[in-house]
C-alpha positions in Angstrom: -100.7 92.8 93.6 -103.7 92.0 96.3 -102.9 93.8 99.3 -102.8 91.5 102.3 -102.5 94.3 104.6 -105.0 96.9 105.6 -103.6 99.9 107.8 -105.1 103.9 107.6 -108.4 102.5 108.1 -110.6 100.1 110.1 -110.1 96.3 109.1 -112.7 93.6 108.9 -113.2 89.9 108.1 -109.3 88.3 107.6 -107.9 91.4 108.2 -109.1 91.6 111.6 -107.0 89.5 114.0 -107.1 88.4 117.9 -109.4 91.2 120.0 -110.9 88.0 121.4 -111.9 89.0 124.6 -112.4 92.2 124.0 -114.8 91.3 121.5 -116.5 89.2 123.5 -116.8 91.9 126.3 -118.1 94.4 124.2 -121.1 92.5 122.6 -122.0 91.3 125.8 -122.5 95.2 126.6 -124.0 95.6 123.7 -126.3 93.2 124.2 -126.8 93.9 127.9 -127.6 98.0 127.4 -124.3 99.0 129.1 -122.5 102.4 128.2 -119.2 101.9 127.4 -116.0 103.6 126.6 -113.3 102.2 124.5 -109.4 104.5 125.5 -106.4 103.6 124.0 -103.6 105.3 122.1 -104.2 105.8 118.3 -103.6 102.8 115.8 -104.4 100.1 117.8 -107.9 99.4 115.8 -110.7 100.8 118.3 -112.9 101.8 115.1 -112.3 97.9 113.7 -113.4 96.6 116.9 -116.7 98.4 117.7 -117.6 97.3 113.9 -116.9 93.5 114.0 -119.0 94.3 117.5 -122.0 95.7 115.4 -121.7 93.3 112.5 -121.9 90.0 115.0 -125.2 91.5 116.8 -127.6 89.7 115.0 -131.0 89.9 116.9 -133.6 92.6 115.9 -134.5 93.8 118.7 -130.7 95.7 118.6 -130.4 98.5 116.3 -126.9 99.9 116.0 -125.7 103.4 115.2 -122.5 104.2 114.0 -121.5 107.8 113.2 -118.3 109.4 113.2 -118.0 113.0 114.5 -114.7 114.4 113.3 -116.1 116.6 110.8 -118.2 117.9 113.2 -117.0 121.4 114.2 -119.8 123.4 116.3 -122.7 121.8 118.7 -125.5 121.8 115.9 -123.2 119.6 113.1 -123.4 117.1 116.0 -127.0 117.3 116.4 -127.5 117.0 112.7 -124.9 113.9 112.9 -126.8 112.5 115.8 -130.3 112.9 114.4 -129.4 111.4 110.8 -127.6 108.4 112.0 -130.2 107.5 114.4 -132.8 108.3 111.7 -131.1 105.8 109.2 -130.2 103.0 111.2 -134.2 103.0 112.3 -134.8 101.1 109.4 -133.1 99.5 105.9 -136.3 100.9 104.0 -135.7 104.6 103.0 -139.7 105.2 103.5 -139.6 104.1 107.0 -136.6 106.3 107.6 -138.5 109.2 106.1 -141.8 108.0 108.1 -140.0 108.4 111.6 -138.8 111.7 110.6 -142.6 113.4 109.4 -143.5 111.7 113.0 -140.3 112.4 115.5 -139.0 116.0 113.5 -141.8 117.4 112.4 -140.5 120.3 112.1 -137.9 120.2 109.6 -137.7 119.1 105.6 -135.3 116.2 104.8 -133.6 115.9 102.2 -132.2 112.9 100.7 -129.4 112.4 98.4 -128.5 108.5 97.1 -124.7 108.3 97.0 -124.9 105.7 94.0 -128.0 104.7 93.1 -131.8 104.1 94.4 -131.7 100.7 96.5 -128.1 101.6 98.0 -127.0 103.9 100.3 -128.3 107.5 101.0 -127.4 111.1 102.7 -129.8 112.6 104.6 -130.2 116.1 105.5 -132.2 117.8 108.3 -131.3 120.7 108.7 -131.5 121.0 112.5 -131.3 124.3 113.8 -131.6 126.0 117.5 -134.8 128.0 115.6 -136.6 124.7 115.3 -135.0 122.2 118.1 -133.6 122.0 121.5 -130.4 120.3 122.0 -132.5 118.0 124.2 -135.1 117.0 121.8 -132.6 116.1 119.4 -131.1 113.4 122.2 -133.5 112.3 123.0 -134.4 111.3 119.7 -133.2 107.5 119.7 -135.0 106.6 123.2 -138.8 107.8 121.0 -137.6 106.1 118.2 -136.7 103.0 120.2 -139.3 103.0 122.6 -141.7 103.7 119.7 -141.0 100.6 117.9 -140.2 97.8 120.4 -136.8 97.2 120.2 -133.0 99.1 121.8 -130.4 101.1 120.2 -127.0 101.3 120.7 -125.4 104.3 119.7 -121.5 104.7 119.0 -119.6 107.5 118.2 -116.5 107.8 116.7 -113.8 110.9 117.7 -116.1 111.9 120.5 -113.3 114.3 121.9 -114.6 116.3 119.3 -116.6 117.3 121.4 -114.3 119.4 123.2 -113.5 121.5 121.0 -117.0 122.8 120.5 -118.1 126.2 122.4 -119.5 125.9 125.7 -118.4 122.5 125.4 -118.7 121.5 129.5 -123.0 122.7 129.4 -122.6 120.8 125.8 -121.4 117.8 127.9 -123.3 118.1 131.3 -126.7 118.2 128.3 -125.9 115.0 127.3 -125.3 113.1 130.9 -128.8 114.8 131.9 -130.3 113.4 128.3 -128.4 110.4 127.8 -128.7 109.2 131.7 -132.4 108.5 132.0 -132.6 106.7 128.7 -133.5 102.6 129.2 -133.9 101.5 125.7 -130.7 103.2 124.3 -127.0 102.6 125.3 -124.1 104.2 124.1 -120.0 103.1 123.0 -117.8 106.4 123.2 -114.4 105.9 121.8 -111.9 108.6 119.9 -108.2 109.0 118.8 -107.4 111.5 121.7 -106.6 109.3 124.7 -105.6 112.8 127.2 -109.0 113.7 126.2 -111.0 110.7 126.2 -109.7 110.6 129.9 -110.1 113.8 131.0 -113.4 113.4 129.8 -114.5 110.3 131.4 -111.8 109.6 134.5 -112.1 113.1 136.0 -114.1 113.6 138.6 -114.4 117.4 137.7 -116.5 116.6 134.7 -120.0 116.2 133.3 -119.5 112.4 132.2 -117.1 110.7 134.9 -118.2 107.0 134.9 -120.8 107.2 132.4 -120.5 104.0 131.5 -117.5 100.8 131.7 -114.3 102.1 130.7 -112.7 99.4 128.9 -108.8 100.1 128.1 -107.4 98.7 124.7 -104.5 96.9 124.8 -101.6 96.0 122.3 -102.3 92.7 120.7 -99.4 91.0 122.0 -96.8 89.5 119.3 -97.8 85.6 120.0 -100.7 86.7 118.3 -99.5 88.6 115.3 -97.1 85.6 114.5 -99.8 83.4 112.8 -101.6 86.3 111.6 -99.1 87.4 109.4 -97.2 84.0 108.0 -100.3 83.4 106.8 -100.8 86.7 105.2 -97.2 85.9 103.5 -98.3 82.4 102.7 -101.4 83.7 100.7 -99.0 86.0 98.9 -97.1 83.3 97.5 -93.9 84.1 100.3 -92.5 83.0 103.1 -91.3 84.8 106.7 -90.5 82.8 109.5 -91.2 83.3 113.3 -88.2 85.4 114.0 -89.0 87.6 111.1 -92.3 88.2 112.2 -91.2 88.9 115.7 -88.6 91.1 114.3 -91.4 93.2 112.6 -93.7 93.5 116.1 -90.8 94.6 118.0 -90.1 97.3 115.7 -93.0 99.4 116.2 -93.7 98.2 119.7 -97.0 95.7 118.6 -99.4 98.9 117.4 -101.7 97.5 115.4 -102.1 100.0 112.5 -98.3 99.6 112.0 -97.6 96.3 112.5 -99.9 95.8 109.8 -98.3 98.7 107.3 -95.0 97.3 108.4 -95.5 94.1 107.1 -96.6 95.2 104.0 -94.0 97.3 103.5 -91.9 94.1 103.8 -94.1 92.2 101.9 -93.7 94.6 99.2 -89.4 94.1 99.4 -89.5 90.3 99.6 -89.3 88.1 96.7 -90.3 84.9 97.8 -88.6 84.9 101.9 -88.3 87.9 104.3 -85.1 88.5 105.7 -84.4 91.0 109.0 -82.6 92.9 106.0 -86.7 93.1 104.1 -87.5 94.4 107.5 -84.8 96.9 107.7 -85.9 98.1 104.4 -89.4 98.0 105.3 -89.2 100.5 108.3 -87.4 102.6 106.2 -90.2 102.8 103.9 -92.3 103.4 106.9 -90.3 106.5 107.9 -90.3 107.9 104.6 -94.2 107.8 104.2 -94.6 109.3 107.7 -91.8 111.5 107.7 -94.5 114.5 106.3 -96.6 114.3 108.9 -94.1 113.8 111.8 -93.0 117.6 109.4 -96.5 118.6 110.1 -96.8 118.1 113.8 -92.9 119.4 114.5 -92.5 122.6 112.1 -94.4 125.2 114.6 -92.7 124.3 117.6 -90.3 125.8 119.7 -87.0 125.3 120.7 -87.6 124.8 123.8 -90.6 121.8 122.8 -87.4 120.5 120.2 -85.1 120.5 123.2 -87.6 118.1 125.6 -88.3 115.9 122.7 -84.7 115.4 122.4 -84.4 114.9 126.0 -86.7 112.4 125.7 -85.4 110.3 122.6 -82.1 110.3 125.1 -83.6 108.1 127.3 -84.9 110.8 130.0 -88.3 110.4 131.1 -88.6 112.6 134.6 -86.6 115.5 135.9 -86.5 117.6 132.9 -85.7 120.8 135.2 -82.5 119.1 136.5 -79.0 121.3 135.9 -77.6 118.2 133.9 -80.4 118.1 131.9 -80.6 121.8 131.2 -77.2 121.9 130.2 -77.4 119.6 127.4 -81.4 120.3 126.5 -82.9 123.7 127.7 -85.6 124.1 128.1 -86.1 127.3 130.5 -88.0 127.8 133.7 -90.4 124.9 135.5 -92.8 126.9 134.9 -91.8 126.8 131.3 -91.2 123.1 131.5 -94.6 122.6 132.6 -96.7 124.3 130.0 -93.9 122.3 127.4 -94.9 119.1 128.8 -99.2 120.2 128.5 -98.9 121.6 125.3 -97.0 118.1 124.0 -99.7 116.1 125.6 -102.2 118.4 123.5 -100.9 117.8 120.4 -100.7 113.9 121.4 -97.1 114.1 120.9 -96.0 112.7 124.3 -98.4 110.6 127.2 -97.6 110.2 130.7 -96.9 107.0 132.1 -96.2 104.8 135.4 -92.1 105.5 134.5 -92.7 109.4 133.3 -92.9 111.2 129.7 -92.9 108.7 126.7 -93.5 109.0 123.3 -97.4 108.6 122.0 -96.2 107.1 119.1 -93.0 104.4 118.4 -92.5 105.8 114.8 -92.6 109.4 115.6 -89.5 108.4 118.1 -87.4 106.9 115.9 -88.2 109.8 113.6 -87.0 112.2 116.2 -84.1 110.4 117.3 -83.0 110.5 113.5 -84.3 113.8 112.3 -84.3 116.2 114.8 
């Protein structure tokens, strides 16, 4: 059976739905050389967007860079990262990939690695170390490259709060606003699953890269949109799922894209020929069960007291967690106590703050809680 679904990953062609605007704002800085950084919560698609972005710039006088960082775990991983995807997306011609690096790293010896077969896509290793380059010559490596040949890049990385975790990680940070600042033929998209970090990072005045660039906050695609999307997902299948279904499906896990999409699969999967509100009952069910290990994973080492708020928090309470009421059914010690509770939660992208008080980062993880805990 075709899957009509894609969730776990980023989504392209007819698996990509509505972002219309934000599409459209994003190639235009793109296209215009502005710095931009994409926030949101997790699962709502930011890695699909910036590459349906990349894949509609068609003129070439843009290059664009796309590397991912996660793997990354010290300063000079990124460097590498940074220098090879730069280095490939110079050119589609291995030789000229391997011509810029003899004449912009001179001083180390690539080596190159097809992942198939000659003619399709390659690894490349440089081997970048402090011994033989600066952090700065390294970033500034797509501004020569660019300015060299005539045309801009746009560089976007994927899980930048990575950076964070690094050592040193503010000078690592304050190195690239000094580098990445006085570049005018390079512009960069910043965008990663950590939205506490991604704003503490870039909404703070206290550090190195407040308003580097346009912060553009991703929204939830709104259900009106999802509607068509997914009747005609069913419709390709050979089944039906009318309107209310549909709705029924959105309002389950709040519109987030990642599972609205493994949601109605999950239905999909339980449906003969028409979805029923009992499919959907069935399919978040199934939901729970494949996410009930890592909702495990990110609960097992906590405390009591970190059980107790979460608790409090499934019960509806989103503010005055120190109050005698509260306590007495959910302690949670001291406010001092309370406090570090409520920063190491936001840490582990358990819980967010909002306009109302504490929520929930993620609708599933909730309804997990509110069941298993």
């Amino acid at each position: 059976m075709e899957n009509y679904f894609v969730y776990g990953k980023w989504v392209e062609g007819e698996n990509f739905t509505d972002r219309e605007e934000e599409t459209k704002r994003l190639k235009m800085n793109f296209e215009a050389g502005v710095n931009t950084i994409l926030i949101s919560p997790r699962r709502l698609g930011k890695t699909s967007l910036v590459k349906k972005v990349a894949s509609e710039i068609s003129s070439p006088d843009i290059k664009v860079v796309f590397m991912d960082i996660y793997d990354c775990r010290s300063e000079y991983d990124f460097y590498n990262k940074f220098a090879s995807a730069v280095l490939k997306a110079s050119s589609t011609q291995i030789g000229r990939v391997l011509e810029n690096v003899k004449k912009f790293l001179t001083r180390v010896a690539p080596k190159v690695a097809f992942v198939t077969m000659p003619g399709t896509d390659f690894t490349l290793s440089l081997g970048i170390t402090p011994e033989n380059y600066s952090p700065e010559e390294i970033l500034q490596l797509p501004e020569s490259i660019a300015k060299e040949h005539g045309y801009r890049m746009v560089v976007c990385i994927d899980e930048f709060q990575q950076i964070g975790e690094y050592a040193d990680s503010l000078n690592i940070q304050k190195r690239l606003r000094t580098a990445w600042q006085q570049q005018r033929n390079v512009s960069y998209c910043l965008f990663g699953s950590k939205k506490h970090m991604m704003i503490e990072f870039f909404q703070s005045v206290k550090m190195p890269l407040y308003q580097f660039g346009e912060i553009m906050m991703l929204k939830r695609i709104p259900t009106d949109k999802w509607v068509p999307y997914i009747q005609q997902r069913f419709k390709a299948g050979g089944k039906n799922i009318s309107e209310t279904v549909v709705r029924a499906i959105c309002q389950k896990v709040d519109d987030y894209s990642s599972y609205v999409q493994q949601l109605a699969w999950n239905v999909m999967t339980v449906t003969d020929k028409e979805a029923t509100e009992a499919s959907v009952a069935q399919g978040y069910q199934l939901l729970m069960d494949q996410c009930s290990a890592l909702f495990v994973q990110q609960t097992i080492n906590l405390t009591t007291y970190q059980i107790n708020f979460l608790r409090a928090l499934g019960a509806g309470i989103a503010q005055g967690f120190g109050d005698k009421k509260v306590q007495a059914l959910y302690p949670m010690g001291t406010k001092s106590n309370i406090d570090r509770i409520q920063k190491s939660l936001i840490e582990k992208e358990l819980i967010e703050v909002t306009p109302q008080g504490y929520a929930f980062s993620d609708v599933v993880f909730r309804q997990w809680c509110l069941t298993y805990l």
